[in-house]
N, C-alpha and C positions, 0 to 999 in steps of 0.2 A: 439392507443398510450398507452406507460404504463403509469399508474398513480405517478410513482418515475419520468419517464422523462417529464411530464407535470409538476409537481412541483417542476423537478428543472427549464424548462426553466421557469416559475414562478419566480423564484427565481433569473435568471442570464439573460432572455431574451431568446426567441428561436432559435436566431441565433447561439447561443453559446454553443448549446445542441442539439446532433444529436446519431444516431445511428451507430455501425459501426459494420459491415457482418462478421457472422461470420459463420462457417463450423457446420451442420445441427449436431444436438445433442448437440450441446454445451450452455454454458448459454449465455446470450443476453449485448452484452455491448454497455455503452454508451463512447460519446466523449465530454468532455469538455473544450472548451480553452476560458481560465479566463485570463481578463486581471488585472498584480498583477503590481509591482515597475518593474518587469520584466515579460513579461507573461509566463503563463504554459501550459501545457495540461493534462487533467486529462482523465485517461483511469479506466473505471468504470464497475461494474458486475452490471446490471440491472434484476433481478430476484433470487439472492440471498438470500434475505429476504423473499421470499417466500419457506422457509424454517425455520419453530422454532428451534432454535439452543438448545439443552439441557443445561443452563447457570448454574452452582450453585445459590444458594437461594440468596446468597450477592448481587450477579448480577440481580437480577429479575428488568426487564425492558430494559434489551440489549440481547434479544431475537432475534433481526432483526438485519442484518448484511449487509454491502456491500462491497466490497473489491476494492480498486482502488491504482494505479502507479499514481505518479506525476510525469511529463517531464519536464525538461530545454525546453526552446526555441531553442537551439541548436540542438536538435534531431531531428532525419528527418526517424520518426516515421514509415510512411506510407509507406518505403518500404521494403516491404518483404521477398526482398532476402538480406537485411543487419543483418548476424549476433549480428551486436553489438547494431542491436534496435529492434528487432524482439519476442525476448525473454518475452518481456512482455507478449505479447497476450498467448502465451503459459504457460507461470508460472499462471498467474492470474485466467486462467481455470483450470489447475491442483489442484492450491489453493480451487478454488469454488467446483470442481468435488470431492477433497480429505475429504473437510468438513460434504457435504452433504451424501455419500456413506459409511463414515465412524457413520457418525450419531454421530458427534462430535460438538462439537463448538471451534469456534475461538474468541478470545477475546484478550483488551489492552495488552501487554506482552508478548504474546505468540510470541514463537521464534521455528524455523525449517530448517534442511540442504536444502540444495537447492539438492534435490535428495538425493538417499543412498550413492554417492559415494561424494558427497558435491564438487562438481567440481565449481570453477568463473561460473559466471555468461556469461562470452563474453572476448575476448580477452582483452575488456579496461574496463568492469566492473570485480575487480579480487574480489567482495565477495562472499562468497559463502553459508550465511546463510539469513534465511529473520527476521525483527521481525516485529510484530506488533503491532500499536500503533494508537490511537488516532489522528486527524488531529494535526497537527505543523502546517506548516507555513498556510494551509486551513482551522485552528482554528475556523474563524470567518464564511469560503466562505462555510465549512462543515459542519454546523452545523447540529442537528437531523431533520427527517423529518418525520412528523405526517401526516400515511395514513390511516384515519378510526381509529380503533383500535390500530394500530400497532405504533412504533416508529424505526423510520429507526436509525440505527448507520452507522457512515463511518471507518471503520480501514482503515489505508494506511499501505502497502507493503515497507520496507526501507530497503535494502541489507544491510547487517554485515558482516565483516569479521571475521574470528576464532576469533582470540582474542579478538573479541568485544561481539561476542558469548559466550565465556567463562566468561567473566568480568560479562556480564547481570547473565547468570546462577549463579555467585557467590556470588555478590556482591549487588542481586535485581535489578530490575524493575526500583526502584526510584534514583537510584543511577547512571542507567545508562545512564536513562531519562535526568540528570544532566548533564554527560558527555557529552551529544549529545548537549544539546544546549548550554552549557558553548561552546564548538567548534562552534558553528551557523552550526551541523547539522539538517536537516529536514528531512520531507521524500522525497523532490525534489531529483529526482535521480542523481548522480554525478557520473562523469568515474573518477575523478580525485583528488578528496577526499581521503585523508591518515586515518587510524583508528585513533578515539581519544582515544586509550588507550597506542600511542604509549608515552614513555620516554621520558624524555628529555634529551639532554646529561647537565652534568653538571661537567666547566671544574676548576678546581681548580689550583689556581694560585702559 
């Protein structure tokens, strides 16, 4: 057993922490389903952090990295010939596979096309950028986790669309931070969520 998935079911109970199969060469993920107001499922890179990430000096101590999707309960995850829930397990290795090959690091902010041709995500997820951030609504259930030496961070994976891509690039980090939860968005993933950078109309009388 890895030592991240001992300390989370530590952390959550072992019932609620498993492992999920994945295609030989690829990194090891875990399964979490947390019970929240509503529950979720959190799909997890388990050995990402074994990888020192290059951080700028500001950063020194978010070294270790894990990358994870959060699901609605609504999702019906596990099967894998559904386009419109599948997509995960593949973006989330490409994510891990991209960082580590590249000898880059990922960090709070960091935003990217979903491919070079930045096509939706799925017929009912139409975003087509990712950003990432820090736990939101898993704030408290994510917190860091201290393996020996290291200190684990959780980024979450949370689909954007152009415009909401374009606004972060322009307008900062903190600013769109703002936008997201002024709307109660998270990083729970949602088919049915509008951008919060849409307009309002305003009719004058």
């Amino acid at each position: 057993m890895s030592e991240l998935k001992h300390a989370l079911q530590t952390r959550f109970g072992d019932h609620r922490v498993s492992d999920l199969p994945v295609k030989e060469g690829e990194i090891p993920l875990l399964i979490l389903d947390l019970e929240l107001k509503t529950p979720v499922t959190v799909i997890m890179t388990n050995g990402l952090s074994d990888y020192c990430m290059p951080v700028p000096e500001k950063l020194a101590g978010e070294e270790y990295n894990e990358l994870y999707f959060c699901l609605p309960s609504y999702w019906d995850w596990d099967d894998p010939s559904n386009p419109n829930m599948n997509w995960v397990f593949d973006w989330i290795q490409r994510l891990a596979k991209y960082v580590v090959e590249k000898e880059t690091w990922f960090g709070h902010g960091h935003t990217m096309p979903c491919g070079s041709d930045a096509k939706p995500l799925s017929e009912t997820m139409k975003q087509n950028h990712f950003f990432l951030t820090h736990p939101m609504l898993l704030e408290n259930e994510l917190q860091t986790v201290q393996l020996g030496e290291k200190t684990i961070h959780f980024l979450a994976i949370v689909p954007v669309f152009l415009k909401e891509f374009e606004f972060k690039q322009s307008r900062g980090t903190f600013k769109f931070m703002r936008k997201l939860i002024n709307k109660g968005v998270t990083e729970k993933l949602d088919d049915f969520r509008d951008t919060v950078t849409k307009n309002k109309w305003r009719f004058k009388r």
